[in-house]
N, C-alpha and C positions, 0 to 999 in steps of 0.2 A: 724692944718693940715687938707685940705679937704680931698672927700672921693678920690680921684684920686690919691694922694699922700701917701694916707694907703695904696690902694690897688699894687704900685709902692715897698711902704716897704716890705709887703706881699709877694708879686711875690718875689725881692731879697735874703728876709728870704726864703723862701721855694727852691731858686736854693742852698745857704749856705747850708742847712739842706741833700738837696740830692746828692750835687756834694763834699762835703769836705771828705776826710776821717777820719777827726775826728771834733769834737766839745765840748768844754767844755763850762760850766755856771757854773757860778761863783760869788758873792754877792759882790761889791766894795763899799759897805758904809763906809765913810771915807776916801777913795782916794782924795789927792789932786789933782789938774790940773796937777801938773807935775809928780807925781807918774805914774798918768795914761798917760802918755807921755811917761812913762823910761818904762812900759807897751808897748805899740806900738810899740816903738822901739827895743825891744826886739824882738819883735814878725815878724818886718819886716825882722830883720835879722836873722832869722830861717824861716825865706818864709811862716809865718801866717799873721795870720789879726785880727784883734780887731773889734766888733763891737757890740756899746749902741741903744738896741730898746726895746720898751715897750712890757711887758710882754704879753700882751693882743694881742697883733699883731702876736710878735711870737706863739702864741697858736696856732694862727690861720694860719700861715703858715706851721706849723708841721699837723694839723689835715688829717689826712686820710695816712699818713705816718710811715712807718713800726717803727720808732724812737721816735712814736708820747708821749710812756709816759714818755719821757725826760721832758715834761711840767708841771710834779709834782715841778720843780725844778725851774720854773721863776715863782720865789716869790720874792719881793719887790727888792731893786736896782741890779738888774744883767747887767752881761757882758758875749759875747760870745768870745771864742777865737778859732780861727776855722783854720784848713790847708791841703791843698790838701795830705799834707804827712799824713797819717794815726796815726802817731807818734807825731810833731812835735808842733802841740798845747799844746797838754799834755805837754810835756816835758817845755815848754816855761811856762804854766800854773804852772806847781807845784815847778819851782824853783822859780818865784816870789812869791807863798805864801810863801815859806821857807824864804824871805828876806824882805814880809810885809803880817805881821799877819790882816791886812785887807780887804787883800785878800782872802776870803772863797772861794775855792771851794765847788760846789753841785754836781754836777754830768757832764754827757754831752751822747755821743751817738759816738761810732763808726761804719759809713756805716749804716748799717740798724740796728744794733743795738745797745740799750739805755744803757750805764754805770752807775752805783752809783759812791760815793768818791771813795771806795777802787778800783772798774775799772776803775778809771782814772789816779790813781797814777800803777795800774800794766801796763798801754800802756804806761805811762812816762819811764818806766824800759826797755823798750824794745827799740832794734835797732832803728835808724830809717831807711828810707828805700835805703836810699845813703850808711851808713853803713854796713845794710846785704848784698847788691850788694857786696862794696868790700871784705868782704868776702869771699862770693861763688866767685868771679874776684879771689881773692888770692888762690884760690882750683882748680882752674884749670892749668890742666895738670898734678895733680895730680889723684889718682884711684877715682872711682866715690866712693867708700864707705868711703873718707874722706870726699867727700861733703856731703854725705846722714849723716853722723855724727856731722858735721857740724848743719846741720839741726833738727837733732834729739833729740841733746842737749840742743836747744832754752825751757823755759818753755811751759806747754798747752798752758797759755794765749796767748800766739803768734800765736797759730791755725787759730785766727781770721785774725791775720796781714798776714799772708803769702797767704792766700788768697786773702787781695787785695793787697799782691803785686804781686800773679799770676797775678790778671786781670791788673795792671799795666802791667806789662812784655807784656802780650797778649796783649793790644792796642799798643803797642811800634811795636810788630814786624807785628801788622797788619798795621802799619801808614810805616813801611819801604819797608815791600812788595809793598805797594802801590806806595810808590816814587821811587822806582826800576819799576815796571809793566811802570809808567809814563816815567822815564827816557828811560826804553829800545825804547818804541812807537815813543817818540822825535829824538833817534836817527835814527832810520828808516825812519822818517818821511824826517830828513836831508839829509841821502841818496839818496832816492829819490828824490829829486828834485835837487841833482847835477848829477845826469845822462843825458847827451845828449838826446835831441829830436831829433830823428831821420824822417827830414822833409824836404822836399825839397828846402824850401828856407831859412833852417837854413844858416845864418851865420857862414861862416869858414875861415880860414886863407885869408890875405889881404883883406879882407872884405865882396869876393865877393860869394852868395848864391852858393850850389849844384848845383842848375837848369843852372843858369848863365855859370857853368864853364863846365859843362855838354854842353850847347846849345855853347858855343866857341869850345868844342872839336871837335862837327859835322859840325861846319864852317872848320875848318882846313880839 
């Protein structure tokens, strides 16, 4: 591998590390080819991703990142399983170790911060982030103190999740406000330009301009 194509891995490892809201490492010595296949596919259908890169790389993509001592953990053959759902690795992660003891979890990183084993199996515990939706979805219209109950009942651990699913929420209704502000503009935009021009030689019934019919009436 040249240096352009480390540094290709690098940049990719480093947007994984900052933009997933979860990440798990994990040791796969011993995986067959198709183990690590019912792997991926697991993983696709829980909307993660799998991915094999040298230790040494990833260090270096983690350095200078609030997650950075997740790197005590890529020691000899690892894997990451990574997902934008802050839950949904985990979850994907710890039921395949429970079905192939080959599978070791080490640790990983949620958002900005670094997890051991036991924090990776307490985010495996937890909603994920489709499920707490319908939840609080299933509380309303209900009084607000069944939601706040709702809520208040979740373990600590989840302190951490429900803050990135505020900021999930909050990019959501800033991306709507946005295509609302666009859509009202467009439709403005529409109307104005089906408004008559009001111009002398616009064209009006039977073809013939203002001026035209105006300059026949002064003939008569």
């Amino acid at each position: 591998v040249d240096s352009a194509q480390k540094e290709k891995v690098v940049e990719e490892l480093g947007q994984i590390f900052e933009s997933s809201g979860v990440v798990v490492v994990a040791q796969y010595t011993g995986l067959t080819v198709a183990e690590m296949q019912d792997l991926r596919a697991r993983a696709s259908e829980a909307e993660a991703s799998v991915r094999v890169a040298k230790n040494r790389l990833a260090k270096i993509a983690l350095n200078g990142k609030s997650c950075e001592s997740m790197g005590e953990y890529l020691s000899g053959m690892t894997v990451l399983t990574y997902s934008e759902d802050p839950v949904a690795a985990a979850k994907v992660a710890e039921q395949y170790a429970k079905d192939n003891s080959k599978f070791q979890i080490l640790g990983g990183s949620m958002g900005e911060n670094a997890l051991d084993r036991a924090g990776v199996e307490a985010v495996s515990k937890m909603p994920s982030r489709d499920e707490l939706i319908s939840s609080i979805v299933g509380c309303i219209g209900a009084p607000a103190a069944n939601i706040a109950g709702v809520l208040g009942a979740l373990p600590e651990a989840f302190t951490l999740f429900r803050k990135r699913l505020n900021s999930y929420m909050t990019n959501d209704l800033a991306t709507m406000k946005t295509r609302y502000v666009n859509y009202e503009n467009n439709q403005l935009n529409r109307k104005s330009t089906r408004l008559p021009t009001r111009t002398s030689n616009v064209r009006i019934r039977n073809g013939r301009t203002r001026a035209e019919r105006l300059g026949r009436s002064n003939l008569r």
